[in-house]
Steps between C-alpha positions, in 0.01 A plus 500: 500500500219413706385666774552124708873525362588860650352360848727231515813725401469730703377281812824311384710833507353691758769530766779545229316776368343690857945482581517726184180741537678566855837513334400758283298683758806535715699634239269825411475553877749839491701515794787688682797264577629616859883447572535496113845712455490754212774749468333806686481282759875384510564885440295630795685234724843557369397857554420488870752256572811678352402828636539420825864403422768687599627787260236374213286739561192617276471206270293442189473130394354452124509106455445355155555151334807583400663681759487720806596870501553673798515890577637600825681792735744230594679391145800690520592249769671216376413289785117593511520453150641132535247430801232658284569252234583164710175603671261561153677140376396326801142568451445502141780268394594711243889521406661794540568613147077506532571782812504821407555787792484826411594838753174709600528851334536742810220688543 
């Protein structure tokens, strides 16, 4: 090819290929996706939430993709138990054969 010919293609292709330099430029710019939910974060707000709920007490949250398992003072309760896991389903939509709650060892 002539040095005439890779003028014209690239005069001819110039926008086309300036979209993709910038595409590509954009993509290897890191950056930190704010309001993106990751399970810590559903765990730290299940966390706060549920221990302000009556009889729950302290609360551990460990959420996975799988499931959710719960650790709290307030297990032995059938009712906190059942409020526990209508509350965990609501947020996560997970079923709750994926809702494990376990009773805090007393300390």
């Amino acid at each position: 090819m002539n040095l005439e010919r890779i003028k014209e293609l690239l005069n001819k292709w110039k926008f086309p290929l300036l979209i993709l330099a910038l595409g590509l430029v954009l993509l290897l710019i890191p950056g930190s996706p704010e309001g993106v939910q990751t399970p810590d974060s559903d765990a730290l707000q299940l966390e706060r939430a549920l221990s302000e709920a009556k009889g729950v007490g302290e609360i551990t949250v460990i959420v996975s993709e799988h499931g959710v398992v719960i650790v709290c003072d307030g297990a032995d309760n059938a009712e906190i138990r059942l409020d526990i896991l209508h509350a965990i389903g609501s947020y996560t939509g997970y079923r709750s054969d994926q809702i494990t709650i376990l009773k805090r060892i007393s300390s």
